[in-house]
C-alpha positions as CSV (number, residue, x, y, z in Angstrom):
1,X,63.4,80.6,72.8
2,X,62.8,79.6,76.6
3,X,65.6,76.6,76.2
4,X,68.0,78.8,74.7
5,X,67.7,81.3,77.5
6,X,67.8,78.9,79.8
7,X,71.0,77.0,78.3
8,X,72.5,80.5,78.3
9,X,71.5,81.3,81.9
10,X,73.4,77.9,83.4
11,X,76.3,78.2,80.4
12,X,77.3,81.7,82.6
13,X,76.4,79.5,86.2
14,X,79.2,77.1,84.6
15,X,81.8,79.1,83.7
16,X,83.7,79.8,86.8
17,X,83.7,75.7,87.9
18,X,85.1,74.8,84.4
19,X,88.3,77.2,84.1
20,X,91.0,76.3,86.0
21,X,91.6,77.8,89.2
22,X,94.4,80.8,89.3
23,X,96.1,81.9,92.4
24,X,98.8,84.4,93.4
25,X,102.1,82.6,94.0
26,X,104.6,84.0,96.3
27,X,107.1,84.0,99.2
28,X,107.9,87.3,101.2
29,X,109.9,87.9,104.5
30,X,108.3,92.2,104.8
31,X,104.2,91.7,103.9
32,X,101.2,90.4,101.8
33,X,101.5,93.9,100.0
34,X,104.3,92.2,98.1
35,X,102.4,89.2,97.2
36,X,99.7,90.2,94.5
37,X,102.1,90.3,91.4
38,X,103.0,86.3,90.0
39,X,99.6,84.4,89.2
40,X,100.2,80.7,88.4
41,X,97.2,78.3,86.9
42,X,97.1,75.7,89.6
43,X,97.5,71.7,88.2
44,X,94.4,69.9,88.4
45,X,93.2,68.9,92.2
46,X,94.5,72.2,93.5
47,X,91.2,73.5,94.3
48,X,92.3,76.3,96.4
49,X,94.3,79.0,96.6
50,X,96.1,79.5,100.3
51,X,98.1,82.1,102.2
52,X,100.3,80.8,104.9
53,X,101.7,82.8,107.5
54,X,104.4,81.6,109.4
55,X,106.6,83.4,112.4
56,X,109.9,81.9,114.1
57,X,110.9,84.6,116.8
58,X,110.8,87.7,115.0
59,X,111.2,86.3,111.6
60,X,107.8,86.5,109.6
61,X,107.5,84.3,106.3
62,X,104.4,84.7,103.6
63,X,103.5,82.4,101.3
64,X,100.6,82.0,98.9
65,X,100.1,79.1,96.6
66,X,98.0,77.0,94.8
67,X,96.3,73.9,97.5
68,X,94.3,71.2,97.5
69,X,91.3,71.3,100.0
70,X,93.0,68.6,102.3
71,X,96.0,70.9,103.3
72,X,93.9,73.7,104.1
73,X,94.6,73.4,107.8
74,X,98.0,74.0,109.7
75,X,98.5,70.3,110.4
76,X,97.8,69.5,107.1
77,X,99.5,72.5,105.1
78,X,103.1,71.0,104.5
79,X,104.7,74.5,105.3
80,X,102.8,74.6,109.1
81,X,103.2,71.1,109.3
82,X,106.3,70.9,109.7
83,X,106.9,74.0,111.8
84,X,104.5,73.2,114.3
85,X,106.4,70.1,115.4
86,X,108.3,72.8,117.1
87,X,106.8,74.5,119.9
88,X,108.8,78.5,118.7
89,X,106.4,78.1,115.8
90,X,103.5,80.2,114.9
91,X,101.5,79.0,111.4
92,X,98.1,80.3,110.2
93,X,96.5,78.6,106.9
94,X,94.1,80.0,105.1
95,X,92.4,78.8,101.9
96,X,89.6,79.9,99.5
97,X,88.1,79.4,96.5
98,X,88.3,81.7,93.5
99,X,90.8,83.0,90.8
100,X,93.0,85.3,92.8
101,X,91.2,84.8,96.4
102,X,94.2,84.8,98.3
103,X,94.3,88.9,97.2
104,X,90.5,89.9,98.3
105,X,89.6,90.7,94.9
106,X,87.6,87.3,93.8
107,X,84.0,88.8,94.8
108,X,84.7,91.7,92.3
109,X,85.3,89.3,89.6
110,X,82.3,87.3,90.3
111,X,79.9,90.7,90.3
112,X,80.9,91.1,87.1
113,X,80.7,87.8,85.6
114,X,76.9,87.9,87.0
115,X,76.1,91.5,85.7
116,X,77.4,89.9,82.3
117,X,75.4,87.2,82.0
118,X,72.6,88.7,83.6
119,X,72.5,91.7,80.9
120,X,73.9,88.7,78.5
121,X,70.3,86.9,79.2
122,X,68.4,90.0,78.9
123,X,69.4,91.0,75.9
124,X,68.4,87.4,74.3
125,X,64.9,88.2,75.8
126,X,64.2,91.9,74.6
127,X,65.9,90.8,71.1
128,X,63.1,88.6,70.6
């Protein structure tokens, strides 16, 4: 009974590593606000998910997308790295890890994939 609980317990610890990452994908010249709607499943060594904020003067671009850990940086990320060669160019990069981080809502997702297995676990334990 102990093993099975235990298998259980690290099966839930698992599950978040073995899906594929999902991000929100998008490009917007107004705000973030209109960059929570299009979720893509990112290919396989895109371990991030990353909003890029770029200005030129007084034109502002947003972009989120799917990113692999090595262009997490603004020399690295290929939308900063090439504006920063220019000196009128502002770029900010920043990556996280989680489906749908790059909207804030990732740590709700994980409090509820805990409480499930948690009350998932418990439930083995009092059935017995």
């Amino acid at each position: 009974m102990n093993l099975l609980l235990a298998r259980a317990f690290f099966l839930c610890l698992l599950l978040p590593a073995v899906s594929s990452l999902n991000c929100y994908v998008c490009s917007s010249s107004k705000s973030w606000e209109d960059c929570t709607t299009t979720s893509h499943k990112c290919p396989a060594g895109y371990d991030r998910c990353s909003k890029v904020y770029l200005k030129a003067g007084s034109i502002e671009s947003f972009r989120k997308y799917c990113a692999p850990k090595a262009a997490c940086t603004p020399s690295t990320d290929f939308t900063c790295k090439h504006a920063i060669e220019s000196s009128s160019f502002d770029c900010d990069v920043t990556c996280c890890e989680g489906d749908h981080c790059n909207s804030g809502s990732a740590l709700f997702i994980s409090v509820i994939l805990f409480l499930t297995c948690g009350l998932a676990s418990l439930w083995i334990v009092v059935k017995d």
